[in-house]
N, C-alpha and C positions, 0 to 999 in steps of 0.2 A: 460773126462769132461762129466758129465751129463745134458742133454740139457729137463730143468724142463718145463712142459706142463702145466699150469692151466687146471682147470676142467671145461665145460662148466657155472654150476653156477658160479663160480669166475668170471666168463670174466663180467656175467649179474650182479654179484654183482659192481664189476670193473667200469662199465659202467655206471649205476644209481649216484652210488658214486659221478663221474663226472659231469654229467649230472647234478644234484642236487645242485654240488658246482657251475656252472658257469650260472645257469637259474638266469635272467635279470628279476629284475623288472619292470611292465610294468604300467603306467598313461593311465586314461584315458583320452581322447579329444574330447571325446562329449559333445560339447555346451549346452545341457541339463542338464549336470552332471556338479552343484553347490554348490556352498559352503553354510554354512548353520552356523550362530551365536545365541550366546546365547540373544543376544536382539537384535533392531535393531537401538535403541537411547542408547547411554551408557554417563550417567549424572552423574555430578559433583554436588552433592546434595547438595551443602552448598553457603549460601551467605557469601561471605570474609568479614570478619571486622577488618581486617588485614593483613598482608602482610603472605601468607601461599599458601600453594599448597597440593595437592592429588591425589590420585592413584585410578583408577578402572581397573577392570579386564573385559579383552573382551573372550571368548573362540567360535575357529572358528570348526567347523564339517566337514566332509568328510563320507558323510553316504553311500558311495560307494563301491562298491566291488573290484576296481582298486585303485592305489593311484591316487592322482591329485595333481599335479603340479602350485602352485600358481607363474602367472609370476610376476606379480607385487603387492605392498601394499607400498600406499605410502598416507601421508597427504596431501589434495587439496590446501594449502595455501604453501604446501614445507616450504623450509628454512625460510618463513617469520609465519609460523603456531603458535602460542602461546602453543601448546601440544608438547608433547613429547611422545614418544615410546619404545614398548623394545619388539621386536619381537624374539619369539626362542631366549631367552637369549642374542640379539644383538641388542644396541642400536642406534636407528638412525631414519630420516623422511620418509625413502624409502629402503626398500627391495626387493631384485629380485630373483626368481626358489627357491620358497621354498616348499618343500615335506609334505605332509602327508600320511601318510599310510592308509588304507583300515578300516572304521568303529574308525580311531583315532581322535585326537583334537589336536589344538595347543592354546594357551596364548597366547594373546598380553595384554601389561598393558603399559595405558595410563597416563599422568600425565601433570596436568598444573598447573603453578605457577600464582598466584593471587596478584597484589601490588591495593589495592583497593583506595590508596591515587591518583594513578595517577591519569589524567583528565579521562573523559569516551572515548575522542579519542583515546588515546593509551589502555584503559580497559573499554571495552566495559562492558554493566549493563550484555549483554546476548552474549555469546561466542559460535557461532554455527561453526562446520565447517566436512565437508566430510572426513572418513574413505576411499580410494579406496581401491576395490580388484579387479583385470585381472587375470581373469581363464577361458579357453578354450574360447578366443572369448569375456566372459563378462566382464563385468561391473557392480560391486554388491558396495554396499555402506553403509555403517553404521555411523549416525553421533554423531558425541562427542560435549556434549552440557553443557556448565556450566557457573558460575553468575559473573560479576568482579566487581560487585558496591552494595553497602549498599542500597536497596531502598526498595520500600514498591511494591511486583510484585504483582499483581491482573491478575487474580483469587487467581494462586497462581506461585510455579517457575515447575510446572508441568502442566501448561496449554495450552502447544502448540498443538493444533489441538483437543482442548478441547472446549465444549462449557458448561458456567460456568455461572450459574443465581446468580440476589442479589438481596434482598428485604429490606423493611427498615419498613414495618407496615405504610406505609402512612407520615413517618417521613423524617428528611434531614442525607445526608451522606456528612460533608466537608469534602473535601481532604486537610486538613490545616497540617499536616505531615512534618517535615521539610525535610525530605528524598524524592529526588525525586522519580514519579509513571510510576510502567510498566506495561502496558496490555499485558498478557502475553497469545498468545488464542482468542478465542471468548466471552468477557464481556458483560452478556446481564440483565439487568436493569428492574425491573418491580417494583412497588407498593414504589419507592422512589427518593426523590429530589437529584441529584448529583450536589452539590454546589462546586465549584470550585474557588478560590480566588486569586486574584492579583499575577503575576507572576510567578503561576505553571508552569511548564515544564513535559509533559505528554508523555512517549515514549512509540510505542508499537511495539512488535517486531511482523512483519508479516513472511510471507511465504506460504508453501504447506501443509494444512490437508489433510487428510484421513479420511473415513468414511467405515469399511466392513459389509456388508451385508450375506445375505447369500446367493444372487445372485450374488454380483457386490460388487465393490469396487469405492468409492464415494471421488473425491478430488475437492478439494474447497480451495478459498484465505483465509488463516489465517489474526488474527492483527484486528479485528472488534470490537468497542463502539457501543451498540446495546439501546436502547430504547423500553420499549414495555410496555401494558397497561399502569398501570398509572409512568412509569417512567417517568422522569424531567432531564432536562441539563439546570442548569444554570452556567454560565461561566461570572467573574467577574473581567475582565481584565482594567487594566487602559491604557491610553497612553504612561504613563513610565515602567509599567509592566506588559505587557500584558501577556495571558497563551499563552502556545507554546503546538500544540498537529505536534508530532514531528515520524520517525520512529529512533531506537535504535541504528542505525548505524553510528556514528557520525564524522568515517573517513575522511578525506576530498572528497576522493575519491569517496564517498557516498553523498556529500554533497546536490547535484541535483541531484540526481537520482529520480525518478521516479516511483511508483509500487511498494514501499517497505512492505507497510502496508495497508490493505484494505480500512477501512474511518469508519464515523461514521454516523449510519444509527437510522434517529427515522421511528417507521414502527408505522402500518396504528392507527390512534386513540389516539395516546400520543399527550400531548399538555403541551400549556407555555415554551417551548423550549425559551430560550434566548440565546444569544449569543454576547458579547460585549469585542472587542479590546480581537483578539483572530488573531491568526497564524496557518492554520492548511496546511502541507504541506508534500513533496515528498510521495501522498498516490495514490492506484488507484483510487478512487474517493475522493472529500472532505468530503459534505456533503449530504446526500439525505431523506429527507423528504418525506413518502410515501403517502395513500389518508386521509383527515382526520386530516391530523397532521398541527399543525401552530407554525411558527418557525420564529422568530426576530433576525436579523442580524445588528449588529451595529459595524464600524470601525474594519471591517473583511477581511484579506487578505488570499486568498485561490490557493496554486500556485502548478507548478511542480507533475500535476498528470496525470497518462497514463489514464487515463480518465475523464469524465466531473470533474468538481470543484463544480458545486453545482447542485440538481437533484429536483425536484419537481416533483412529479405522483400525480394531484388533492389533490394540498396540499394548505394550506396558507402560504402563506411565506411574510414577509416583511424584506426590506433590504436598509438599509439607510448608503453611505461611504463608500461602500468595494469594493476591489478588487480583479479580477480574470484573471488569467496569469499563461501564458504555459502551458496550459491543451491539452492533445491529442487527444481527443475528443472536445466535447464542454466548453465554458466557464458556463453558462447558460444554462442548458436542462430545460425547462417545459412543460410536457407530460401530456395528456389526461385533459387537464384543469385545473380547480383549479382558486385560486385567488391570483393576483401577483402584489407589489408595489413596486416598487423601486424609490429612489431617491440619485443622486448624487454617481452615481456608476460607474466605470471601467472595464470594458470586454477588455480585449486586446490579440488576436490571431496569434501569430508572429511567424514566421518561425517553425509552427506544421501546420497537417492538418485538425485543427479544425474551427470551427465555436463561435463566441464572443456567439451568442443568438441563439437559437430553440425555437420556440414553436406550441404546436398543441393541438388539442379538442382532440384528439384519444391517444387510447391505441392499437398499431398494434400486432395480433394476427397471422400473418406470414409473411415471407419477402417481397412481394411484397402491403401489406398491403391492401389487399383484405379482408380479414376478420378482423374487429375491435370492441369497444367499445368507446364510446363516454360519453362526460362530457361537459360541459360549462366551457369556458375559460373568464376568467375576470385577463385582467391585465393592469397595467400603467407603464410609466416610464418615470420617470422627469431628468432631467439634468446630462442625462447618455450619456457614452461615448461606441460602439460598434464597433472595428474597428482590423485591423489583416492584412496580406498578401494575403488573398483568397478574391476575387473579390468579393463576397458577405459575408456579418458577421453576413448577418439576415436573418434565414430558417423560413416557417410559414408551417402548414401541416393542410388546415381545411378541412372535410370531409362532412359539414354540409352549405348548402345555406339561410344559417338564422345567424345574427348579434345577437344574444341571445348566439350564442354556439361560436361564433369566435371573444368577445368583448376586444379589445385591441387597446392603444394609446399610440404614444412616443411623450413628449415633451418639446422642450430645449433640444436636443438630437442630438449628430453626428455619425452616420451611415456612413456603406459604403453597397450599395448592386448595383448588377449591373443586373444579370440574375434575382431577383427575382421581377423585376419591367415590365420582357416584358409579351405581350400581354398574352400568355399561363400560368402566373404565377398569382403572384400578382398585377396587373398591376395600382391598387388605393393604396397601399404600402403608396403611401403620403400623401393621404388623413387620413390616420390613422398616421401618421409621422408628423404633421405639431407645431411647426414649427420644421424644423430638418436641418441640413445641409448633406450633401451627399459626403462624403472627399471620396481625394484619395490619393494614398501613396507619392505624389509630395505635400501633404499639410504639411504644419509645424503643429506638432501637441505637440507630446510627445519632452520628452529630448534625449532622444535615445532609441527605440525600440527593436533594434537590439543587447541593453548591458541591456535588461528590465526593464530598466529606466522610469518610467511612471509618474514622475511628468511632467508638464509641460512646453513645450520648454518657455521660458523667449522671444523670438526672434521673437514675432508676432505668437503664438500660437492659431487656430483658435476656441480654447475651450474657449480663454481670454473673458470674459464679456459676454458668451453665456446661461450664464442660468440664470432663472430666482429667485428672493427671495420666499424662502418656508420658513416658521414660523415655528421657533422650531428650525430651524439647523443652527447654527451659526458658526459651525467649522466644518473642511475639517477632512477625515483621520491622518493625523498627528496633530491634536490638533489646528490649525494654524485659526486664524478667517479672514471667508468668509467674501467679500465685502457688505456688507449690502442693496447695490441699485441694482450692475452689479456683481453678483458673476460667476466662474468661472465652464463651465461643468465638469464633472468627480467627483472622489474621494477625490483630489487634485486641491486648491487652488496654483493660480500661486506665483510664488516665484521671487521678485526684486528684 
């Protein structure tokens, strides 16, 4: 038997051979090293007029020189998500360890079914919802965004984190449409009348813009009705149908929430702002009137914002019947002066940490408000109700030792303050308050507070016969006619 010797090349051919067959591919797991897609909003470009669905295509990159390892990709809403998925040829809400190779791509295609008949609670007008992806440590996101309701979206249904002007030549724009309207973005108004009629319903989807630079990158609250030069808001509600400016969300789950959509802001110089038998609610702010601007508030309820409900910076504002509740801020901000009338109104600060009323001559130019600008404050306020859970519901801030710049009077008016009456404060607070009552939370006032219930307790109510007759106003917030000799303070006539 011959006992055969390879040659030394053979052994080194031999070996490579091997070597070759069993080398392991290797991922990388540096946290720097990211995925990288072909957009980073993937839209559903169509408003449904029908019951139908569609498909988009996402494609994800791996522009690395290792492969990477995607641990996870799954939909933020899961098994309750209205999209669907088809990852790598596999259908499902959630995929785990999936591979790409070095400088390759993968496919994901999306798809969502649209029944536009349902309500808007179960098919929402604007269907937003997070892509995840977990690779090395991150957390990258892509969202899928599409329409489930016939409506007229303004600007347009590509306006999220857009800011989108409309002019009208000096002319009026109704919204008389029988489709309901969505602010889609940033709506901003110049050179025309926004006439709004009986019983609109007005949704604006808020959220996170961006803005890049070519230094920095710029995010800001989306979901804003904007006014400027000679833009107009008039708003034409009645007591059986009033408009509703509302955010897009109309889950129940959503239903009080808070901060969905930013508000509606008239900036410095616009005027004739009206506002009558109007709802505007779950926003970060309601409404705010900047220097210059004057804006009438008539049977206006303004509630449920993670910040003030209604903003005055040296503005005019008049407001007769409305009310303001659950704001987490203030209900009432008036800043840097201006001129302010109210009558027959409601501030009610209840289990947030806000304040029913503010107001100041200044405009503070750092936190401790050491550097400012000042204005003349002229305000009144008749047969108003300011009252809440924090010991005091009326802040004043004057900067100036002159009655010219700090002119203001409540009367017919129930307060509660308690710190801002001692000697280091305002310590004449009632000489400007007179007549006024000074409640405390052992008073019978509301119906229940605590279910925000604000008409008035029926059960010896101290608001019963406390204000006084003003000419002109013969009915309460709900339409209901005021006592003609002893009518009742607040928004709300009492109820027998």
């Amino acid at each position: 038997m011959r006992l055969l010797i390879p040659s030394l090349a053979g052994l080194l051919l031999l070996t490579l051979a091997f070597t070759w067959g069993c080398r392991r591919e290797t991922f990388t797991t540096d946290p720097a090293d990211k995925l990288e897609f072909s957009t980073d909003t993937l839209r559903f470009d169509t408003v449904f007029t029908e019951l139908g669905s569609a498909t988009r295509i996402l494609k994800i990159y791996n522009r690395h020189k290792e492969s990477i390892r995607i641990s996870r990709i799954y939909l933020a809403e899961g098994a309750q998500s209205r999209f669907n998925l088809n990852v790598d040829g596999l259908p499902g809400d959630s995929f785990e360890d999936l591979e790409i190779a070095p400088n390759d791509s993968m496919y994901v295609f999306a798809e969502v079914t649209i029944n536009p008949d349902l309500p808007p609670s179960a098919s929402p007008f604007v269907l937003d919802e997070d892509l995840v992806f977990e690779t090395n440590g991150n957390e990258q996101r892509v969202v899928l965004e599409a329409w489930g309701q016939n409506a007229v979206y303004l600007p347009s249904r590509f306006g999220a984190g857009a800011i989108s002007g409309f002019g009208c030549n000096g002319g009026e724009w109704v919204w008389n449409d029988p489709r309901p309207y969505v602010i889609y973005g940033i709506l901003v108004v110049d050179d025309c009348t926004v006439r709004i009629p009986a019983g609109k319903r007005i949704y604006i989807h808020g959220g996170l813009g961006r803005e890049e630079t070519d230094s920095s990158v710029v995010r800001y609250n989306d979901g804003i009705f904007a006014f400027v030069g000679n833009g107009r808001l008039l708003v034409e509600g009645t007591p059986e149908n009033p408009v509703i400016f509302e955010d897009d969300r109309l889950e129940p789950e959503f239903e009080d929430t808070p901060g969905q959509w930013t508000g509606i802001w008239f900036q410095s110089g616009t005027s004739g702002h009206r506002v009558e038998h109007c709802i505007i609610r779950n926003s970060i702010i309601g409404l705010r009137a900047d220097s210059a601007v004057d804006l009438t508030l008539r049977n206006t309820r303004i509630y449920n914002t993670s910040n003030s409900a209604l903003i005055g910076l040296r503005a005019t504002i008049d407001a007769e019947n409305c009310l303001f509740y659950n704001n987490n801020a203030y209900c009432v901000q008036l800043v840097w002066g201006g001129n302010y009338n109210f009558r027959y109104c409601t501030a009610a600060s209840y289990g947030v940490d806000g304040v029913a009323l503010t107001m100041s001559n200044v405009l503070c130019q750092d936190a401790a408000c050491e550097q400012y600008d000042l204005f003349p404050l002229n305000a009144r306020f008749t047969n108003c109700i300011f009252m809440g859970s924090r010991a005091d519901q009326v802040e004043l801030l004057d900067r100036v030792d002159d009655s010219n710049f700090f002119d203001y009077k409540l009367e017919n008016c129930i307060v509660r303050v308690r710190d801002l009456i001692k000697e280091t404060a305002y310590p004449d607070f009632f000489e400007h308050c007179n007549p006024c009552l000074n409640a405390t939370l052992q008073d019978t006032l509301f119906l229940d507070a605590n279910d925000r219930k604000y008409r008035l307790d029926t059960m010896g109510s101290i608001a019963n016969r406390y204000a006084r007759p003003l000419p002109g106003i013969s009915l309460d917030l709900d339409g209901k006619t005021r006592d003609p000799n002893t009518p009742d303070a607040g928004c709300y006539e009492i109820e027998f």
